[in-house]
OpenMM code with the backbone's topology and positions (N, CA, C; nanometers):
from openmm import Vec3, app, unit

residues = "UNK UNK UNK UNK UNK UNK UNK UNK UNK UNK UNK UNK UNK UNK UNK UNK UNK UNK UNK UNK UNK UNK UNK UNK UNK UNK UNK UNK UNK UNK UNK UNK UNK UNK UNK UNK UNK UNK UNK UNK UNK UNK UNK UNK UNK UNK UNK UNK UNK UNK UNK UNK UNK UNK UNK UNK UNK UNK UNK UNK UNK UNK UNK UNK UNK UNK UNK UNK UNK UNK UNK UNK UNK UNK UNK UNK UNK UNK UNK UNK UNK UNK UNK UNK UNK UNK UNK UNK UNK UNK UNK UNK UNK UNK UNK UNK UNK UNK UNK UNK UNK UNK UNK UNK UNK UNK UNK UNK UNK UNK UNK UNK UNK UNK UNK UNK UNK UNK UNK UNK UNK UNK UNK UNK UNK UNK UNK UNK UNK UNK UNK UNK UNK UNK UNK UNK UNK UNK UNK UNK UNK UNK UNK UNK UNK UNK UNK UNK UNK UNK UNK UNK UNK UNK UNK UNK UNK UNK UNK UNK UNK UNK UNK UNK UNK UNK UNK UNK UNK UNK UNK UNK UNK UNK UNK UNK UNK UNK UNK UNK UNK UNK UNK".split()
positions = [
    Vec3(11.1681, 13.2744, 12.9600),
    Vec3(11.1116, 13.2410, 13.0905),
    Vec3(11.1543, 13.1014, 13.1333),
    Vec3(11.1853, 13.1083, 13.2652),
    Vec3(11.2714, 12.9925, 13.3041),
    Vec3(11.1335, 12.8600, 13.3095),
    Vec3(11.0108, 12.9176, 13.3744),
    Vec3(10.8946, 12.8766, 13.3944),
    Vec3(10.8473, 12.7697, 13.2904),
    Vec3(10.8553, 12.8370, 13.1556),
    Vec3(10.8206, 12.7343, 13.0366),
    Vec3(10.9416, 12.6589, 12.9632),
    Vec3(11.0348, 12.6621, 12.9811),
    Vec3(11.1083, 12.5403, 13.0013),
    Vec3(11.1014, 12.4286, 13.0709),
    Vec3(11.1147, 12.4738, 13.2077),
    Vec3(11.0745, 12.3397, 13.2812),
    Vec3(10.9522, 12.2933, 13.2788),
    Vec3(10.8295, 12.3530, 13.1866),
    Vec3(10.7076, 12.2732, 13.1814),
    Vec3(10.7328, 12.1915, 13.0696),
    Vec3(10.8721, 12.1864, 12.9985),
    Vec3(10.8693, 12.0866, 12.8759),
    Vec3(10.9318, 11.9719, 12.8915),
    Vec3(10.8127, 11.8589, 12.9421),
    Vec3(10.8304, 11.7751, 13.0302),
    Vec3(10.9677, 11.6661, 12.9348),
    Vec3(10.9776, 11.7394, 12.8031),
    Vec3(11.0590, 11.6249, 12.7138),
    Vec3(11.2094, 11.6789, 12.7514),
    Vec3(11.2387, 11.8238, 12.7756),
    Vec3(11.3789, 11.8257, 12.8002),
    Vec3(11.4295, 11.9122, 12.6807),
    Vec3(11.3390, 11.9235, 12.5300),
    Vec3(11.3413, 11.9277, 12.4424),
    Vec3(11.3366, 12.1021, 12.4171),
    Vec3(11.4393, 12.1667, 12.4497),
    Vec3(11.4296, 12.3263, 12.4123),
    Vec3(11.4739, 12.3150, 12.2595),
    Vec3(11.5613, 12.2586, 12.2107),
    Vec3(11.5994, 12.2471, 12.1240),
    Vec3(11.6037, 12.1459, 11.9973),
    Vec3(11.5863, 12.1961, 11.9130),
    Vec3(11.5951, 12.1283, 11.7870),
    Vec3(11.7011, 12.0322, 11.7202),
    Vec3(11.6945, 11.8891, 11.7455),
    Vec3(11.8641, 11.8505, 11.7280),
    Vec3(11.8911, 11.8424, 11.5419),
    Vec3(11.9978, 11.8564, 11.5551),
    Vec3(12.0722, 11.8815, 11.3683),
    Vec3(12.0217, 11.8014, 11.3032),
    Vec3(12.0308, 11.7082, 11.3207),
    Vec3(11.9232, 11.5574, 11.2173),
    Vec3(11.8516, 11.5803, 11.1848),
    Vec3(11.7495, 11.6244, 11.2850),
    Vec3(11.6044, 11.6960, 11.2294),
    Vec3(11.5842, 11.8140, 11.1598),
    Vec3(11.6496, 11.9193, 11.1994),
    Vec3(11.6950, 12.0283, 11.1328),
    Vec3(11.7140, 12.0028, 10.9699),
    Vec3(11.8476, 11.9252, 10.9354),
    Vec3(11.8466, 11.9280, 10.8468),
    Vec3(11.7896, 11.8473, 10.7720),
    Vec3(11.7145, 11.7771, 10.8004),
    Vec3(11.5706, 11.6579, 10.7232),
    Vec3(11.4728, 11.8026, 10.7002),
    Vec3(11.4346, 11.8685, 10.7869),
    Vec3(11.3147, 11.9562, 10.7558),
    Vec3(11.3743, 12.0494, 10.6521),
    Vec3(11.4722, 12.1222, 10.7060),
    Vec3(11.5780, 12.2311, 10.5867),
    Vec3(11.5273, 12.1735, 10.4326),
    Vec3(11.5670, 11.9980, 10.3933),
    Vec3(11.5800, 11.9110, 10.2854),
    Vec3(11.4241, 11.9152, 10.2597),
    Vec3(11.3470, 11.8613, 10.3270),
    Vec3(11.2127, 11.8575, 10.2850),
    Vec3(11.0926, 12.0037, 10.2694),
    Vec3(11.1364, 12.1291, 10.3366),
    Vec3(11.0845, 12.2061, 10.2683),
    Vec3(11.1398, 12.3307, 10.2353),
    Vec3(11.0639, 12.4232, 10.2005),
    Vec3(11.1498, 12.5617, 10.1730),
    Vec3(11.1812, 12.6546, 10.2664),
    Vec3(11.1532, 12.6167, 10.3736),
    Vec3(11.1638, 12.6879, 10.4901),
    Vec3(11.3276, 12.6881, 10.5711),
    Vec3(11.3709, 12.8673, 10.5588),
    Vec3(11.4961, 12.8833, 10.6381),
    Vec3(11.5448, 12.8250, 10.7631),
    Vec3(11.6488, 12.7933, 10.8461),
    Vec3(11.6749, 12.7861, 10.9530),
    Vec3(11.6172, 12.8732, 11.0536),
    Vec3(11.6129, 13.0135, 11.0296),
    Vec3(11.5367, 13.0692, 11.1525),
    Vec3(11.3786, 13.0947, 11.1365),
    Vec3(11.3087, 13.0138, 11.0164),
    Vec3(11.1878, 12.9828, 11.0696),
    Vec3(11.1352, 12.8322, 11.0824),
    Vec3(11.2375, 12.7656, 11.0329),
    Vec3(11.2398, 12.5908, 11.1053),
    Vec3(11.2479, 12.6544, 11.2945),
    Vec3(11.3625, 12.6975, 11.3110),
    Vec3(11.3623, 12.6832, 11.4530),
    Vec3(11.2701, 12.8216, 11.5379),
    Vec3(11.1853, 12.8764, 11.4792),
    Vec3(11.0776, 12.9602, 11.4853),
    Vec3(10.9133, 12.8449, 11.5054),
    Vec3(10.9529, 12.8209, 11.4080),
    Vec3(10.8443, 12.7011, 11.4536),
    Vec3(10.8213, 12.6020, 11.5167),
    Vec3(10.9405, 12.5351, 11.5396),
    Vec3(10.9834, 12.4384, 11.6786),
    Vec3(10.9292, 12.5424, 11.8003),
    Vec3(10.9412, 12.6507, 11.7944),
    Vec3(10.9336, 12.7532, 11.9432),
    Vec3(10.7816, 12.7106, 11.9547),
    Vec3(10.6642, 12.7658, 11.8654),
    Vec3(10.5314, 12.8074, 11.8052),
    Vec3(10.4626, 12.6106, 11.8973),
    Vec3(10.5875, 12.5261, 11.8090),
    Vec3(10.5150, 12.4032, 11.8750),
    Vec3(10.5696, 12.3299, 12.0072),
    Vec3(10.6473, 12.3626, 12.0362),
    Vec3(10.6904, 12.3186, 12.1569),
    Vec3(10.6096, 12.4194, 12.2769),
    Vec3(10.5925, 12.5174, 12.2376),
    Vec3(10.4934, 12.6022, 12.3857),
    Vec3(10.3622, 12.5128, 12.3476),
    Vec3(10.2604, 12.4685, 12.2583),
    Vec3(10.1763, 12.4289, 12.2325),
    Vec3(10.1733, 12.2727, 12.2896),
    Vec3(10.2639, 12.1838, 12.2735),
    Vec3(10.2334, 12.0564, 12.3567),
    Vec3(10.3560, 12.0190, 12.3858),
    Vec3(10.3921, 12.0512, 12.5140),
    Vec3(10.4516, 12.0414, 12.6451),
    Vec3(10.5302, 11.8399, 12.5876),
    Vec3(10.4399, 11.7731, 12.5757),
    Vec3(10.4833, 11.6023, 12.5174),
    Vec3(10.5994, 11.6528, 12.4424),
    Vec3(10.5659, 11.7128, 12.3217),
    Vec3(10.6894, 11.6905, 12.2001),
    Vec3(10.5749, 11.6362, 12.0760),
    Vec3(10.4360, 11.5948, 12.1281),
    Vec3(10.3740, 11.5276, 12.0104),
    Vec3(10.2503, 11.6260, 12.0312),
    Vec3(10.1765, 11.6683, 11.8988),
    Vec3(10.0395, 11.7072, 11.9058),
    Vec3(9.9820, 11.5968, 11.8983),
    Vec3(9.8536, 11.6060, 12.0053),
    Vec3(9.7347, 11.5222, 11.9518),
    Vec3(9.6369, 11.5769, 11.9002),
    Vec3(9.5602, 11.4735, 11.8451),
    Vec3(9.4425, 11.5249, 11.7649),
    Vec3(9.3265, 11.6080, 11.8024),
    Vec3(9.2757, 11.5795, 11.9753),
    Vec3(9.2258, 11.7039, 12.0386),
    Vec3(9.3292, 11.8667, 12.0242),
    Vec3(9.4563, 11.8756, 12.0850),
    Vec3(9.5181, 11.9933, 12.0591),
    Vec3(9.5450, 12.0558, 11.9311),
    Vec3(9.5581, 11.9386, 11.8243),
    Vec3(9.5612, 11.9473, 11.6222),
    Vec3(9.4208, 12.0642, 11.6678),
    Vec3(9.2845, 12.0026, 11.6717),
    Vec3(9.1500, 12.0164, 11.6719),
    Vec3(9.1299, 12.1781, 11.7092),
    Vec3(9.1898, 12.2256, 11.8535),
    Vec3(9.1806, 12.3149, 11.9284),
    Vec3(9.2802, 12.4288, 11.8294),
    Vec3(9.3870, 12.3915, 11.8082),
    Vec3(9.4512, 12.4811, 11.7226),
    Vec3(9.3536, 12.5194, 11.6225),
    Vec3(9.3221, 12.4070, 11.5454),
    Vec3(9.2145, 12.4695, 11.4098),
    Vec3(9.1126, 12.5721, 11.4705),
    Vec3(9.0294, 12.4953, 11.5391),
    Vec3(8.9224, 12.5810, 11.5748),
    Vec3(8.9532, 12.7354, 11.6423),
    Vec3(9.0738, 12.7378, 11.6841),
    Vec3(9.1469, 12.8901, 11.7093),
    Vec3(9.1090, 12.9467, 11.5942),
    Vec3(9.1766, 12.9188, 11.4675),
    Vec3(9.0785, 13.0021, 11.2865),
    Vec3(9.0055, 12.9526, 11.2613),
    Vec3(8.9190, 12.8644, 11.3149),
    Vec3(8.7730, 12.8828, 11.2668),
    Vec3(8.6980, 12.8707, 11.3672),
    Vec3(8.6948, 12.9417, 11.4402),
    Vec3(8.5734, 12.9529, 11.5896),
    Vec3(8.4121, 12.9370, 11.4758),
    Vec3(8.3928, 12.8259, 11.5745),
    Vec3(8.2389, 12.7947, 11.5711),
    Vec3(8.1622, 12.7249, 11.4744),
    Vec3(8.2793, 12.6624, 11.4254),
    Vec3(8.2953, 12.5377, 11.2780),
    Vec3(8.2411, 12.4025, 11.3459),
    Vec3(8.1687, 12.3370, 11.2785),
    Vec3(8.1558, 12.2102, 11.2853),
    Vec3(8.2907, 12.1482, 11.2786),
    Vec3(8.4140, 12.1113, 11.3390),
    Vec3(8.5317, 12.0846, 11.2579),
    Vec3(8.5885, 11.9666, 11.2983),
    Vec3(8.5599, 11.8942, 11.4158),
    Vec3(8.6201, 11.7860, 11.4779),
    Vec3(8.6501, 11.6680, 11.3689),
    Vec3(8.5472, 11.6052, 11.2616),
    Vec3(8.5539, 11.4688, 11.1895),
    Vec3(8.6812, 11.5126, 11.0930),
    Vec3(8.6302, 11.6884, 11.0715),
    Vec3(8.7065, 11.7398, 10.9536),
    Vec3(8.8908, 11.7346, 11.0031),
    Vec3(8.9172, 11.8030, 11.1367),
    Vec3(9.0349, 11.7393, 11.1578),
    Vec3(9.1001, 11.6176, 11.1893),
    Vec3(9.0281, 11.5254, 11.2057),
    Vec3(9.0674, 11.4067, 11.1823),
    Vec3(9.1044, 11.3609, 11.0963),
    Vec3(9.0517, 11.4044, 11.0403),
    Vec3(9.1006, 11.3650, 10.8096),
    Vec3(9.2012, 11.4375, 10.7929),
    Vec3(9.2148, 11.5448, 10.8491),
    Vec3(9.3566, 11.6031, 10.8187),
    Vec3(9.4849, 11.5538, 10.9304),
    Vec3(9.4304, 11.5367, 11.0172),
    Vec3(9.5585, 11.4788, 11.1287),
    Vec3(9.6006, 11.3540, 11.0679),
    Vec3(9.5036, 11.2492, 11.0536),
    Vec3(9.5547, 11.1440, 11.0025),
    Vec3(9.6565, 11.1265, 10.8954),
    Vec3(9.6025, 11.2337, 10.7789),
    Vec3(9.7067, 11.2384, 10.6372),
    Vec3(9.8370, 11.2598, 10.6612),
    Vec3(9.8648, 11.3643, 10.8062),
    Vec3(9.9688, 11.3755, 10.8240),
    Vec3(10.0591, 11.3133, 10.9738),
    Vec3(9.9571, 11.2594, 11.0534),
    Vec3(10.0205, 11.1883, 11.1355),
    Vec3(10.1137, 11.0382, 11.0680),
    Vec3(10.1989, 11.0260, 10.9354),
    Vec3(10.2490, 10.9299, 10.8987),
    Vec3(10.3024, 10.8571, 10.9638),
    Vec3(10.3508, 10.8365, 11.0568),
    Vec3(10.3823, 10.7667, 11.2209),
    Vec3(10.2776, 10.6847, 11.2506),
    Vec3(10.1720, 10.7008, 11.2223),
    Vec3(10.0435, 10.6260, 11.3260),
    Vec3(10.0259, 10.6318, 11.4586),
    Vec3(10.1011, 10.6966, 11.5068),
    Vec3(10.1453, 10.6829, 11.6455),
    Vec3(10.0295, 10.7367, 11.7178),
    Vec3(9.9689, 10.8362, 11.6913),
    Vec3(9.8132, 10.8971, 11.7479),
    Vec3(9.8747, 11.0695, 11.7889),
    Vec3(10.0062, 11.0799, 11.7726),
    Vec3(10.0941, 11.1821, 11.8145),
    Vec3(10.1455, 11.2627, 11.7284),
    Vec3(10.1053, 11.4025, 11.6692),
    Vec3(10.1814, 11.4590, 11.5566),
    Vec3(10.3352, 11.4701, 11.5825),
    Vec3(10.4389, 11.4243, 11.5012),
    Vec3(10.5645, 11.5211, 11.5690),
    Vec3(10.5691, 11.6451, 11.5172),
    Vec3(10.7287, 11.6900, 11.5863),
    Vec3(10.7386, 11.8244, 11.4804),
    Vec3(10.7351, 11.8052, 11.3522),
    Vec3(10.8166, 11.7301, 11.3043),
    Vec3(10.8456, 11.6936, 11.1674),
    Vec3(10.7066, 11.6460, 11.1174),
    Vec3(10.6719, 11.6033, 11.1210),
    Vec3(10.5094, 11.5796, 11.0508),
    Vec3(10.4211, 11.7004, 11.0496),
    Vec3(10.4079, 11.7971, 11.1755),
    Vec3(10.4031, 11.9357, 11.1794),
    Vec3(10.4018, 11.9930, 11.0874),
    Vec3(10.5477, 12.0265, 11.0639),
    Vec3(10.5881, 12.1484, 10.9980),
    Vec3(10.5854, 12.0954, 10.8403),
    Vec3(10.6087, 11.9720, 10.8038),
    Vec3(10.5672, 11.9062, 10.6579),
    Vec3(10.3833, 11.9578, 10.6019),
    Vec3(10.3428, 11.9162, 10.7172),
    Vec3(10.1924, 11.9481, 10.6691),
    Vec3(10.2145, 12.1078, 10.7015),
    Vec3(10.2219, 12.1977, 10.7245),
    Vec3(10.2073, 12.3109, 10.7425),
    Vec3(10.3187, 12.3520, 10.6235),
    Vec3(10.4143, 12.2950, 10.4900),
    Vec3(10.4707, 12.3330, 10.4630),
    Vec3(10.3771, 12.3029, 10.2778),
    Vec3(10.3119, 12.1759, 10.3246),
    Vec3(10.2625, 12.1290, 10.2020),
    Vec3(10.1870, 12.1980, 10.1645),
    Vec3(10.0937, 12.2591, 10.2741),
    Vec3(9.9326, 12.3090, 10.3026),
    Vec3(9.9613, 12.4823, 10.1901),
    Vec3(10.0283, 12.4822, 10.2564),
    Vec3(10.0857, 12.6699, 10.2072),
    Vec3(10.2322, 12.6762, 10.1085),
    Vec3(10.3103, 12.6170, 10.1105),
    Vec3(10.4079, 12.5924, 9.9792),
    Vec3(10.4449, 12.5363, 9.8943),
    Vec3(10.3775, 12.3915, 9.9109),
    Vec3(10.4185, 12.3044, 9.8617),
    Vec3(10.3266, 12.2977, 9.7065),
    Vec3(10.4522, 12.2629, 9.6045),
    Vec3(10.4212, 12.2238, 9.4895),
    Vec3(10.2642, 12.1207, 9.4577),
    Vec3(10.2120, 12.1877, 9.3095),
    Vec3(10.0846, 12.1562, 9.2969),
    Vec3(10.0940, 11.9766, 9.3264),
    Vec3(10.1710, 11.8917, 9.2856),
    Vec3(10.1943, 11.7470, 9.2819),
    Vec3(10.1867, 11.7253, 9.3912),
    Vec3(10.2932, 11.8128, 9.5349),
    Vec3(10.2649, 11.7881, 9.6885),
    Vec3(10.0797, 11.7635, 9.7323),
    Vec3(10.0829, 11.8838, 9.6986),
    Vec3(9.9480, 11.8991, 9.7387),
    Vec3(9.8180, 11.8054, 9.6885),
    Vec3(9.8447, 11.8030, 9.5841),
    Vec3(9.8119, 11.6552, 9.5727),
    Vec3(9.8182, 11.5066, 9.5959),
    Vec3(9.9113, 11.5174, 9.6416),
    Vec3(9.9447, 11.3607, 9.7169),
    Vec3(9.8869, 11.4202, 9.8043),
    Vec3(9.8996, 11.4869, 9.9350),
    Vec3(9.8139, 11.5565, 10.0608),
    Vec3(9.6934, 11.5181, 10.0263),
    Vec3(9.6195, 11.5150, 9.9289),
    Vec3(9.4595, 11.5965, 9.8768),
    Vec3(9.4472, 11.3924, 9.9070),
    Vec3(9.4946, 11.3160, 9.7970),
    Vec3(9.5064, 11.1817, 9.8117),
    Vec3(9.4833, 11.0906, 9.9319),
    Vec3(9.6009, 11.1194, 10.0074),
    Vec3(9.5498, 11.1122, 10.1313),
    Vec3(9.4680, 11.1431, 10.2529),
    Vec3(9.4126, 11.2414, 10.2493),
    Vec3(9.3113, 11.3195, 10.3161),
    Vec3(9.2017, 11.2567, 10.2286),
    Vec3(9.1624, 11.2108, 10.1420),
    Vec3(9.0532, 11.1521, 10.1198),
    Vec3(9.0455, 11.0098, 10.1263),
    Vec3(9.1209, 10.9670, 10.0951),
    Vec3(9.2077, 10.8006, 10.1387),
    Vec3(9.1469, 10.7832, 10.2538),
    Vec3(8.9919, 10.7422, 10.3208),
    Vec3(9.0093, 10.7537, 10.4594),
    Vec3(9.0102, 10.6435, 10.5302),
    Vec3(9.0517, 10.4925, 10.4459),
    Vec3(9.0820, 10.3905, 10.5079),
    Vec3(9.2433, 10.3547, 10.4607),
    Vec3(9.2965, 10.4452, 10.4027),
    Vec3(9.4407, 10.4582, 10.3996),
    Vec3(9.4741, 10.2565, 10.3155),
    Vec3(9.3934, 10.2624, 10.2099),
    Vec3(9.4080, 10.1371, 10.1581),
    Vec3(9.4654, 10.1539, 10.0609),
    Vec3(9.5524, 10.2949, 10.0239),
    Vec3(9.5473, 10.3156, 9.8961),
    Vec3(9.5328, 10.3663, 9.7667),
    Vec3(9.3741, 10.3731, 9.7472),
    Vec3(9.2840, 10.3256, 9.6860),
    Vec3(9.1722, 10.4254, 9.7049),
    Vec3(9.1585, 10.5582, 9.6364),
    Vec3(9.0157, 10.6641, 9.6567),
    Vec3(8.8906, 10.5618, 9.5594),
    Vec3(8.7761, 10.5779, 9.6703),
    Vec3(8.6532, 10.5893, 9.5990),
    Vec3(8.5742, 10.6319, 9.6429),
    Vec3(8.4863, 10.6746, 9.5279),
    Vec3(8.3240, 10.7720, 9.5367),
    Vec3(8.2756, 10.7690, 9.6786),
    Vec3(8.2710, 10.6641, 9.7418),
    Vec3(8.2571, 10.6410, 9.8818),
    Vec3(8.3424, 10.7590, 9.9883),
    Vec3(8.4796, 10.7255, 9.9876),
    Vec3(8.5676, 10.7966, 10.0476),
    Vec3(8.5113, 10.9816, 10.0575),
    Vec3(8.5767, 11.0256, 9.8674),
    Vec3(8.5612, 11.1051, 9.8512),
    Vec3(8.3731, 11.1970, 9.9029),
    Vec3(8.2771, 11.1216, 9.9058),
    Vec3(8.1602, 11.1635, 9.9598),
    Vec3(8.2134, 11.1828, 10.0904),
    Vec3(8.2494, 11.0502, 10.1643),
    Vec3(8.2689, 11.1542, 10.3189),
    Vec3(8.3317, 11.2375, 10.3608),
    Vec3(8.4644, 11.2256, 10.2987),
    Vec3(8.5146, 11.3613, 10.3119),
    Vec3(8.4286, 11.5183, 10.3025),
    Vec3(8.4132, 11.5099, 10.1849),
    Vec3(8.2983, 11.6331, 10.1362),
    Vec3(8.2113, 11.6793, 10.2492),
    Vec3(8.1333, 11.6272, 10.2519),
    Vec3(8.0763, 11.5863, 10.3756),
    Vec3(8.1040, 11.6444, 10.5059),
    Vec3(8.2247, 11.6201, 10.5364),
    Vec3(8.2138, 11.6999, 10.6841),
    Vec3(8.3411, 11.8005, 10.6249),
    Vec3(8.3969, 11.8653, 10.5409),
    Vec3(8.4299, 11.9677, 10.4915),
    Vec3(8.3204, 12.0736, 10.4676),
    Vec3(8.2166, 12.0214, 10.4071),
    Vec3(8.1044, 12.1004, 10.4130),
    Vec3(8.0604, 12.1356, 10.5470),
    Vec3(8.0415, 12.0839, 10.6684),
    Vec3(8.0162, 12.1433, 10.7983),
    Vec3(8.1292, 12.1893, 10.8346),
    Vec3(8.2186, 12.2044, 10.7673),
    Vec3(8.3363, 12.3453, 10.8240),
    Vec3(8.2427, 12.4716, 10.7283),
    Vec3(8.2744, 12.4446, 10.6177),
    Vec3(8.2842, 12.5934, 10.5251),
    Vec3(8.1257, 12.6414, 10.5320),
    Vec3(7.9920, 12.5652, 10.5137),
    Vec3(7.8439, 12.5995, 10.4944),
    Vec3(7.8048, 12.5849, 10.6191),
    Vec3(7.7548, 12.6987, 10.7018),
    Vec3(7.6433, 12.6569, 10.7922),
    Vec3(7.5292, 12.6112, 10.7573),
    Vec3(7.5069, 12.6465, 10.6510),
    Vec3(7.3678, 12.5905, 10.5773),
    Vec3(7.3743, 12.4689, 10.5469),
    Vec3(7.4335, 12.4274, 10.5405),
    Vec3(7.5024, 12.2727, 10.5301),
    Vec3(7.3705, 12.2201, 10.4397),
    Vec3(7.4546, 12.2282, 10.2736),
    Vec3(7.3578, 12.1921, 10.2017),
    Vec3(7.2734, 11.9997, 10.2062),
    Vec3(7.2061, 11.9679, 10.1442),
    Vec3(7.1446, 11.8533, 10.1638),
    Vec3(7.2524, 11.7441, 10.0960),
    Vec3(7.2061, 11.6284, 10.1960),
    Vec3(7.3090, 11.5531, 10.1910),
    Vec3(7.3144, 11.5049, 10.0289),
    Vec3(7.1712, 11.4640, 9.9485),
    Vec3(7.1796, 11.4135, 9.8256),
    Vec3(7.2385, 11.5238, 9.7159),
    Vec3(7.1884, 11.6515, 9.7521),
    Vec3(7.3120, 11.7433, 9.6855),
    Vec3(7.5047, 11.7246, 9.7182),
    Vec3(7.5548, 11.7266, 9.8323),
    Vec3(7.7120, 11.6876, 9.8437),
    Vec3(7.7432, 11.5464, 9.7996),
    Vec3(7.5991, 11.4512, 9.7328),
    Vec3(7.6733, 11.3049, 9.7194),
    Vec3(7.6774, 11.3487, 9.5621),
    Vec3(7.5464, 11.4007, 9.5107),
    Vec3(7.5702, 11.4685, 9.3530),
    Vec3(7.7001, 11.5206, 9.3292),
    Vec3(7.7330, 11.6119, 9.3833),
    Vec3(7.8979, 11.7190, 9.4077),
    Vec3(7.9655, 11.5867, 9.4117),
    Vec3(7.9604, 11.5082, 9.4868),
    Vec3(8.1063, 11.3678, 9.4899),
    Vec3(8.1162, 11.2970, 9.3662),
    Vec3(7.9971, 11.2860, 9.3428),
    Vec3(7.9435, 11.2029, 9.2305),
    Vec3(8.0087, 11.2661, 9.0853),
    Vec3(8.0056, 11.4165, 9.0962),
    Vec3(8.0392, 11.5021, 8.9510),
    Vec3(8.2113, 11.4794, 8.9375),
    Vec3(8.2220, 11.4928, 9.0806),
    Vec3(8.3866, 11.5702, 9.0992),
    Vec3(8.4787, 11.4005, 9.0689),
    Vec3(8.4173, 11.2697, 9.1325),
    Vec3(8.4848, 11.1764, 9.1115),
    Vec3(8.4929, 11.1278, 8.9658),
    Vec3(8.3861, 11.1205, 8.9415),
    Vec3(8.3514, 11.1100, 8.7613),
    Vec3(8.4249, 11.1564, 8.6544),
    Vec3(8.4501, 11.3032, 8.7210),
    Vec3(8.5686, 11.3837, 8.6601),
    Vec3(8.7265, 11.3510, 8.6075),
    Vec3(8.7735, 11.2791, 8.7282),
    Vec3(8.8961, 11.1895, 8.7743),
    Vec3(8.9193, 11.0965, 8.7583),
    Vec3(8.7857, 11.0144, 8.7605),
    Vec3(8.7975, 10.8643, 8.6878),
    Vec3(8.7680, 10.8402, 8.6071),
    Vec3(8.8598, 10.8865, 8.4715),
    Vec3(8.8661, 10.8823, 8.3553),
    Vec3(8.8346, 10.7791, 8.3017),
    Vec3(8.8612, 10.6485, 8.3410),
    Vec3(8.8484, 10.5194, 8.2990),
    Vec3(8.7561, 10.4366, 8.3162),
    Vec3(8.6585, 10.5169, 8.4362),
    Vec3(8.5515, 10.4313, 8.4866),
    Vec3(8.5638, 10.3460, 8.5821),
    Vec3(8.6321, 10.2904, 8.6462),
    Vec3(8.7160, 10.2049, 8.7206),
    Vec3(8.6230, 10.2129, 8.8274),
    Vec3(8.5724, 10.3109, 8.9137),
    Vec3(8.5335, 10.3254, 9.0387),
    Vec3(8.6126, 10.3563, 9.1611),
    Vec3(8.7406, 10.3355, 9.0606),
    Vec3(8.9065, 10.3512, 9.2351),
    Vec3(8.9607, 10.3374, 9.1886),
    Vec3(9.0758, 10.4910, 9.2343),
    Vec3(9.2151, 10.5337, 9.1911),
    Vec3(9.2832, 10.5067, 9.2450),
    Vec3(9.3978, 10.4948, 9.2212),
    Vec3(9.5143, 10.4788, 9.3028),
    Vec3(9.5722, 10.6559, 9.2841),
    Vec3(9.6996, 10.6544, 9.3558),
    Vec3(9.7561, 10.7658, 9.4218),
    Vec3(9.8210, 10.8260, 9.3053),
    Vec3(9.9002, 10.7363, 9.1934),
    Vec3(9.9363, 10.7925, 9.0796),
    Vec3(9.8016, 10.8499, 8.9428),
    Vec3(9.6940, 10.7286, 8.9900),
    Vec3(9.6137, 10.7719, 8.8884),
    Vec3(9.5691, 10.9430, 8.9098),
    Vec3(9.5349, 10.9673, 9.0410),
    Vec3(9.4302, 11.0242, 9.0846),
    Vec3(9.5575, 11.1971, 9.0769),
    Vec3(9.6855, 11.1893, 9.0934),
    Vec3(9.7338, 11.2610, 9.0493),
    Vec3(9.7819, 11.3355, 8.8733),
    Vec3(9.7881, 11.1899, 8.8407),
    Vec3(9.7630, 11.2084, 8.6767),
    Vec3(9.6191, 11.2748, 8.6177),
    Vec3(9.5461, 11.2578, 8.6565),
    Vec3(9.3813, 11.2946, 8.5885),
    Vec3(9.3883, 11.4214, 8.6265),
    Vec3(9.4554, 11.4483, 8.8014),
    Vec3(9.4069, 11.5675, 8.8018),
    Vec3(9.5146, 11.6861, 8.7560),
    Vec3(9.6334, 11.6944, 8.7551),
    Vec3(9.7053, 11.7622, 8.6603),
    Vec3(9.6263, 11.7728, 8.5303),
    Vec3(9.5950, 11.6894, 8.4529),
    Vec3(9.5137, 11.7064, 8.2936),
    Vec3(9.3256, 11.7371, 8.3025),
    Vec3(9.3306, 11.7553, 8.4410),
    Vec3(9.1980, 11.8543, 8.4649),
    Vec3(9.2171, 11.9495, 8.5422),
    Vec3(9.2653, 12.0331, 8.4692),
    Vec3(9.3294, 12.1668, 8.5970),
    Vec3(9.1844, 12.2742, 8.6640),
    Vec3(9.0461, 12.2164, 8.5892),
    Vec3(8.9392, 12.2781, 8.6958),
    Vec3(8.9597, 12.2266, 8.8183),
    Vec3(8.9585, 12.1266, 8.8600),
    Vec3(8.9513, 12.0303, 8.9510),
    Vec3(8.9881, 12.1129, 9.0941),
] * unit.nanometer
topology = app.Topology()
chain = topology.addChain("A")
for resn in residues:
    res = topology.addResidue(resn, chain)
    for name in ("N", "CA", "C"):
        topology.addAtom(name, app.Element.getBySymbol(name[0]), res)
């Protein structure tokens, strides 16, 4: 349709080779569903960038009627690595590649950052509680009591911080949890 082209105010029908082959390199995904998914996000925001309201609106498309707004924020952020306030494609299709293919270590650095929520670094009991927290008003409507999800933070960090420390860093927090494969 000639119509939704010219609503793409960037010019951007196409995928240029640079990018192509950075995404090709960074995940497992073929050429005709790299440029399958450029299609999927370019009808979706007209810019060239998702924002975190349209991130938001997408989610809540699979999960109608979720508490989910704080909860995508924690996830936009992990993967908006730009800072820019703007998903690109490439940040896109990385988080959508980590989320569903990516190796247990990926996903863990992901997990790292998504709880990281002052991006210092540095997880603690703190962090990891808020996260929980409004993950729980996605998945429980019952949305158990708050001193029960700080107990749950409390078990699960304890778990990880092998050393007692109170705060992991990004290698620790991947090391502990490989050698606690409940986790």
């Amino acid at each position: 349709h000639n119509q939704s082209m010219m609503g793409n105010r960037t010019g951007r029908t196409k995928l240029d080779q640079a990018e192509l082959q950075n995404l090709l390199h960074q995940t497992t995904y073929e050429e005709t569903a790299v440029h399958a998914w450029h299609k999927v996000f370019s009808t979706t925001c007209a810019g060239g960038r998702l924002t975190v309201d349209q991130f938001g609106n997408l989610f809540n498309t699979f999960f109608p009627g979720r508490n989910s707004e704080q909860f995508c924020e924690h996830v936009f952020r992990t993967f908006n690595t730009s800072k820019s306030g703007g998903m690109s494609f490439t940040e896109f299709l990385i988080a959508v590649h980590v989320t569903a293919q990516g190796s247990q270590e990926e996903k863990l650095k992901w997990t790292f950052k998504l709880y990281d929520v002052n991006g210092d670094g540095v997880l603690t009991l703190e962090e990891v509680t808020q996260v929980l927290e409004t993950t729980n008003n996605i998945l429980d409507h019952n949305q158990n009591s708050k001193p029960f999800l700080q107990n749950q933070a409390k078990e699960l960090f304890t778990k990880i911080d092998v050393n007692g420390s109170g705060a992991l860093t990004e290698d620790q927090f991947i090391a502990n949890c490989l050698h606690q494969r409940e986790i």
